[in-house]
C-alpha positions in Angstrom: -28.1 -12.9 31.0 -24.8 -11.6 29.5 -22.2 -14.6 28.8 -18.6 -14.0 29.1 -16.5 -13.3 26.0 -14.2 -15.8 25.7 -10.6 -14.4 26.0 -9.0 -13.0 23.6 -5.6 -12.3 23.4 -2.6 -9.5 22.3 1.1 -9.5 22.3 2.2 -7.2 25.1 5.8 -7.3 24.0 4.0 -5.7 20.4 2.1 -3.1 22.4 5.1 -2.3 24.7 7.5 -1.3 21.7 4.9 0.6 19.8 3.4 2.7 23.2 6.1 2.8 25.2 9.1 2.7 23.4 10.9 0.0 25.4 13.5 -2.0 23.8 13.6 -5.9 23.6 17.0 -7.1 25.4 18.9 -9.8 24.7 17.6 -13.2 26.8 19.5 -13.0 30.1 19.6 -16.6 32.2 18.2 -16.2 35.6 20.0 -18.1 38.2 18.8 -19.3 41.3 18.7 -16.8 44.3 21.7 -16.4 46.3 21.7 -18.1 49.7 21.4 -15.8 52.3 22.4 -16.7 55.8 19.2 -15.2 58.1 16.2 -16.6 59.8 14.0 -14.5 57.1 14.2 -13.1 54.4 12.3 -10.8 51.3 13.2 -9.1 48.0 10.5 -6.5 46.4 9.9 -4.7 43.5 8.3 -1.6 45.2 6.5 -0.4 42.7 5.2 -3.6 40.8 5.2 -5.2 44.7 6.3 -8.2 43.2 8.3 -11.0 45.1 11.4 -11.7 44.2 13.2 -13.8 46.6 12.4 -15.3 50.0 12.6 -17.4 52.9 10.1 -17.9 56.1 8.9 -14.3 54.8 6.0 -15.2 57.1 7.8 -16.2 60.2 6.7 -13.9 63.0 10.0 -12.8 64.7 11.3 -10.1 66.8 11.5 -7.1 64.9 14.1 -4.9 67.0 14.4 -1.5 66.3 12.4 -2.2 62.8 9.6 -1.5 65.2 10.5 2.2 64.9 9.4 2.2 61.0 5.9 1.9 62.4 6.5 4.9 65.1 7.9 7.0 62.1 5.0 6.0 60.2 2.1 7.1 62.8 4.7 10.3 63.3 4.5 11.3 60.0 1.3 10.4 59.3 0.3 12.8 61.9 2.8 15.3 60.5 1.5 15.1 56.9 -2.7 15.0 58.3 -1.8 18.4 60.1 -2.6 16.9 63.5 0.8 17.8 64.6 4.1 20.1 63.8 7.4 19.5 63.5 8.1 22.4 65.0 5.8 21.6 68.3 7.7 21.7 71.5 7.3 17.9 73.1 8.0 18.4 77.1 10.8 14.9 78.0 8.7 13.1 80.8 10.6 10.7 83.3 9.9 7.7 80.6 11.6 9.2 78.2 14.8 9.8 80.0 17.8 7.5 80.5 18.3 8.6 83.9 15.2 8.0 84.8 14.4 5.1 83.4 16.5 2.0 84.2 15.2 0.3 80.9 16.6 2.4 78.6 20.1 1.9 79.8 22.2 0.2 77.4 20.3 0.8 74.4 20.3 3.3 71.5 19.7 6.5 72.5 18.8 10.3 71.5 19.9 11.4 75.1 17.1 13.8 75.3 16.9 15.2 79.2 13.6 14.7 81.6 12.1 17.9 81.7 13.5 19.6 79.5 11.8 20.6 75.8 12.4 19.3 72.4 11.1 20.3 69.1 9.3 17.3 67.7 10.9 17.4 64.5 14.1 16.9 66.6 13.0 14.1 68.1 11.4 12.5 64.8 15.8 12.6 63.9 16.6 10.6 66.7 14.1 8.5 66.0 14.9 7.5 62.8 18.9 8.2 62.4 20.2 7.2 65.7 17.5 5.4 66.8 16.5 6.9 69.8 14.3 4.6 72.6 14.4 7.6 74.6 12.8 9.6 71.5 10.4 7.1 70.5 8.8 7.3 74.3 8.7 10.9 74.3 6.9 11.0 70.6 4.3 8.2 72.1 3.6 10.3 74.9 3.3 13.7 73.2 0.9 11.8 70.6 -1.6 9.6 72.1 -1.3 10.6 76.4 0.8 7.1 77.0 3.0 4.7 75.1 0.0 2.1 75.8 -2.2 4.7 74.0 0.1 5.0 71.3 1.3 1.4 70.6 -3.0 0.7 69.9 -2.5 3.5 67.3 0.4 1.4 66.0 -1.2 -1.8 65.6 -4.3 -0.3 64.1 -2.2 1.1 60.9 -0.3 -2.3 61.3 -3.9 -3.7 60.3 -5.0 -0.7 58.0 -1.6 -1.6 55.8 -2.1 -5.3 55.9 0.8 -6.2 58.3 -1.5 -9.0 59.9 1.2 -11.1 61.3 2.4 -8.2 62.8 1.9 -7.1 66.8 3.4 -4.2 68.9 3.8 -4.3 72.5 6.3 -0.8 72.9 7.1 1.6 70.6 11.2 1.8 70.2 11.3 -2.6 70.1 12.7 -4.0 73.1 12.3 -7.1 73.2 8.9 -8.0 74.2 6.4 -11.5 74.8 4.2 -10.5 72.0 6.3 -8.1 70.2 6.5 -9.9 66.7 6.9 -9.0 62.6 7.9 -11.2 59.9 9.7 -10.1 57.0 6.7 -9.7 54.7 5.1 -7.6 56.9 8.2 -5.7 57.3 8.5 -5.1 53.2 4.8 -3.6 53.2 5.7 -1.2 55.8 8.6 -0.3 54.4 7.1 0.1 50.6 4.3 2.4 53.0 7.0 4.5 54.0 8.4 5.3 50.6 4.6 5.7 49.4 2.8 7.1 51.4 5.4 9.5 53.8 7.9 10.8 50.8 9.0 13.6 53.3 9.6 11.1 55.9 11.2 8.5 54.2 14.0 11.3 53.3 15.0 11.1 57.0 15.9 7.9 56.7 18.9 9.0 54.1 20.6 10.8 56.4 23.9 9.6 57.9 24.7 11.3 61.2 23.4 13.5 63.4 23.8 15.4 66.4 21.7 16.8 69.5 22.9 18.4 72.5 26.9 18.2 70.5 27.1 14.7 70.4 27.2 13.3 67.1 25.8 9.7 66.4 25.7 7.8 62.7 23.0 5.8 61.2 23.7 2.2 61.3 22.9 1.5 57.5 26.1 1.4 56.6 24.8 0.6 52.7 24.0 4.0 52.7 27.9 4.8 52.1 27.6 2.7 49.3 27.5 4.5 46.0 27.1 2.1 43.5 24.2 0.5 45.6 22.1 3.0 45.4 20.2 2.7 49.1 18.9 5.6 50.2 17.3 3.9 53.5 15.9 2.1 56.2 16.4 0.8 59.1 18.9 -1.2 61.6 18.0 -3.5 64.1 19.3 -5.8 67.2 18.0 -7.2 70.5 19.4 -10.3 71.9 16.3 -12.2 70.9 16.0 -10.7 67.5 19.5 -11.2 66.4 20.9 -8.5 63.7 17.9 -7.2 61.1 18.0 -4.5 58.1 15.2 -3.3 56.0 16.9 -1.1 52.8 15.9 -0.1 49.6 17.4 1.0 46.6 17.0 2.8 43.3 18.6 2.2 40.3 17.8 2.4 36.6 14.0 3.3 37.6 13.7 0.1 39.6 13.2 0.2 43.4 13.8 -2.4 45.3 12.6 -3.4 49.2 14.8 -5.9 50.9 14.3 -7.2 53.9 17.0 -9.6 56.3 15.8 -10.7 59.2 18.0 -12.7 62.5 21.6 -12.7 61.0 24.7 -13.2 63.2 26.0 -9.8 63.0 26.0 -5.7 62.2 28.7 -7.2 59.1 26.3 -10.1 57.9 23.2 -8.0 58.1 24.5 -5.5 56.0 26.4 -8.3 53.3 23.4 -10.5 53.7 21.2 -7.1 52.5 23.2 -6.2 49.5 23.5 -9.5 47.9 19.6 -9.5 47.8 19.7 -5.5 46.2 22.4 -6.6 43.4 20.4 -9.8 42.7 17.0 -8.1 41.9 18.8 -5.3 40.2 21.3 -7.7 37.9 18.5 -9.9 36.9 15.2 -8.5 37.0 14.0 -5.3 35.4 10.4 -3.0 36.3 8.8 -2.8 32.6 5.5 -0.6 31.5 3.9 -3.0 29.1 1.5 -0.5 28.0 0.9 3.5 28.8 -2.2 4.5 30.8 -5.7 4.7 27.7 -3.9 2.4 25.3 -7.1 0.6 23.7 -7.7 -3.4 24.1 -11.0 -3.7 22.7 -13.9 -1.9 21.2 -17.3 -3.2 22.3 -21.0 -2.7 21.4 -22.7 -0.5 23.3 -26.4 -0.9 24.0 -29.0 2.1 24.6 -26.6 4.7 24.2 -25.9 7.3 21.4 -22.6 5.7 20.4 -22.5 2.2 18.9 -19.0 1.6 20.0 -16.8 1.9 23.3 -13.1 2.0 23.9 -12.1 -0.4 26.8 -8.3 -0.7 27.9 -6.4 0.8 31.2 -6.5 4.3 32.4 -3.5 4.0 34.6 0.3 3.1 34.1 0.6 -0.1 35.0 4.6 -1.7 35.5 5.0 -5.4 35.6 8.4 -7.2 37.3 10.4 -9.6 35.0 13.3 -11.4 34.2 15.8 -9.4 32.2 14.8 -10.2 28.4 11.5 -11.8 28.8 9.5 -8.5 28.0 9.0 -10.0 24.1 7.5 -12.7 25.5 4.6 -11.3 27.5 1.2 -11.2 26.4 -2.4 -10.1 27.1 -5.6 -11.9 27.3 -8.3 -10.2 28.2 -12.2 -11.2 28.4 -15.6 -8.9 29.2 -17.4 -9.9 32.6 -20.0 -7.4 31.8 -22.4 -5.9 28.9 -21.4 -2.2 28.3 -25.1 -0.9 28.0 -25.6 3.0 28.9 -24.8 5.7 30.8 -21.7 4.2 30.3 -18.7 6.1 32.7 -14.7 6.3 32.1 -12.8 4.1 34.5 -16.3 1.6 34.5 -15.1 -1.6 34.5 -16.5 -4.2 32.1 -13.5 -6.9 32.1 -10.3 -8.4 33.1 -6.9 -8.1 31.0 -4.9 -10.9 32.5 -1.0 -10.8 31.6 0.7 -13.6 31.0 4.5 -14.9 30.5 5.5 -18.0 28.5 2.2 -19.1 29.6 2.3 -18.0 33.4 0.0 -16.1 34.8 1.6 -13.2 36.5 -0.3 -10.1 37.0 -4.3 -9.2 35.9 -5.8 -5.6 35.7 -9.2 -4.1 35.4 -10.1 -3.8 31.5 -12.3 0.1 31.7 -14.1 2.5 29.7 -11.5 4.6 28.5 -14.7 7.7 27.5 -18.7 8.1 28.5 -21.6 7.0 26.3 -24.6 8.7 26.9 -28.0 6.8 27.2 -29.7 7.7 24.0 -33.3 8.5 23.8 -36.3 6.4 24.2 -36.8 5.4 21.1 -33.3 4.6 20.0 -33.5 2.3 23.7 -36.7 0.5 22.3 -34.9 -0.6 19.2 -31.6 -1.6 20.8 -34.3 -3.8 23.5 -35.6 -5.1 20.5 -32.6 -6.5 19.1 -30.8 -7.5 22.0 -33.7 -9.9 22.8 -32.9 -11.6 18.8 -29.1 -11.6 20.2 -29.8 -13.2 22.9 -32.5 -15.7 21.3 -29.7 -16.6 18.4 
């Protein structure tokens, strides 16, 4: 039976200078978080997905108009699987029609007409930059048959993405009985967007629009500010939800997801949000430790016609830290498993855990980095031969 190496360990900060060629700062004091006045609250890296700040991140509250995030994800989902076109003509059924439909009065609105024809793309707009109920219904309907139909395809990616304290009763986010998000869940839909749907997360940078001549805004007011850096989300308000904002920025390749749940109004929402965006940005920084087939160890290799194998990482991998603290991380890694051939690239034989000042804070697969062949018969016989000495002394 193959025992575990014991771990063995590598300045980071070493390899990170060397590979990548990032400069150590000067130590930078991190102070506490700033106090944010909202029910919930979350601050991540995107691409690292590390927390950075919260409060009841878990609390399942009403999400609002956050809810379309989700329709705009199944939308272009279906846009980018083919399924659908933006160009498809989607026929306005008496749901999805303010004059036909008492509970869409009073809310945000595409003012699309009952019976009339709209380009789906069109509708996808109003969805996402004026926030359209009237749009969402019509996009349910032309998708899945109902907005029943549709809110089960909702839920489903809720649970493919790992939203699990998330449920959807509509598709637009009237308030609802079991209509409920929390923050977290919130930040991993939003990260999805940016990921997964790069063509419909632009959308969501867009400041005004206009359909039938009447012109309507985005509520994210951060987008009119420059020095931010957002280039999205989403608003949203319902009596029961209070005043919400998802938003992300970019700055000084680091992105950032922050989330602001239940504040008291459009003003705090939006003040609430950007004191989150310039803490993460002031204080933290995205690093790559080490570049995508730098080398960790080289192993024995049993039955195969190389002696030796190269094990490391075959993809970039970015780790979230305080400003300054990059000279301070380090590696240890350890093998879980005997490299014997056919040995594969990307085969994982161990774990490279990443540590700062001593805390554990991210661990990655330790992989092949090349293919051994399994050598011939004989060559086998002689390495069994010796690995049953090895493993007698």
């Amino acid at each position: 039976m193959f025992k575990n190496n014991p771990l063995r360990s590598i300045s980071i900060g070493l390899v990170a200078l060397a590979v990548s060629g990032l400069s150590v700062a000067a130590p930078v004091i991190t102070p506490d978080p700033p106090k944010v006045a909202a029910k919930g609250y979350i601050l991540v890296d995107y691409l690292t997905g590390r927390t950075l700040v919260s409060h009841n991140a878990d609390e399942r509250l009403a999400p609002a108009s956050l809810t379309k995030m989700m329709t705009s994800y199944v939308l272009g989902t279906e846009i980018k699987n083919g399924n659908v076109s933006p160009e498809d003509m989607v026929k306005i059924g008496p749901n999805a029609s303010l004059y036909t439909n008492k509970d869409l009065r009073g809310s945000s609105l595409m003012f699309v007409q009952v019976n009339t024809e709209v380009p789906l793309g069109e509708l996808n707009k109003g969805i996402v930059i004026v926030s359209g109920n009237d749009a969402c219904i019509a996009v349910a309907e032309h998708l899945a048959g109902t907005e029943s139909a549709f809110v089960d395809m909702m839920n489903a990616y809720a649970k493919h993405l790992g939203m699990e304290q998330s449920h959807f009763m509509n598709s637009h986010g009237l308030d609802a009985g079991e209509h409920y998000t929390t923050p977290r869940d919130m930040a991993t839909l939003g990260t999805a967007l940016i990921r997964d749907l790069p063509e419909e997360y632009k959308i969501y940078g867009e400041k005004s629009y206009t359909w039938d001549g009447r012109e309507q805004f985005n509520r994210n007011a951060l987008l009119w500010d420059k020095d931010l850096g957002a280039d999205g989300i989403k608003t949203g308000h319902t009596n029961d939800a209070g005043y919400s904002l998802v938003s992300s920025a970019e700055k000084d390749g680091m992105r950032l997801v922050a989330v602001v749940m239940g504040t008291e109004s459009t003003r705090s929402r939006n003040a609430e949000n950007r004191k989150l965006l310039q803490y993460g940005f002031r204080f933290f920084e995205t690093v790559v430790p080490y570049e995508p087939e730098t080398v960790f160890a080289e192993e024995r290799v049993w039955f195969g016609t190389k002696e030796q194998v190269q094990l490391g990482v075959l993809e970039t991998v970015a780790t979230t830290l305080p400003k300054g603290q990059v000279k301070n991380l380090k590696a240890d890694f350890e093998l879980t498993e005997r490299p014997e051939a056919p040995v594969k690239k990307g085969d994982r034989y161990g774990t490279v855990h990443v540590t700062l000042n001593g805390e554990d804070i991210a661990e990655y697969p330790l992989v092949a980095l090349h293919d051994v062949e399994e050598a011939g018969w004989f060559s086998r016989l002689i390495d069994q031969i010796l690995l049953l000495f090895n493993n007698l002394f």
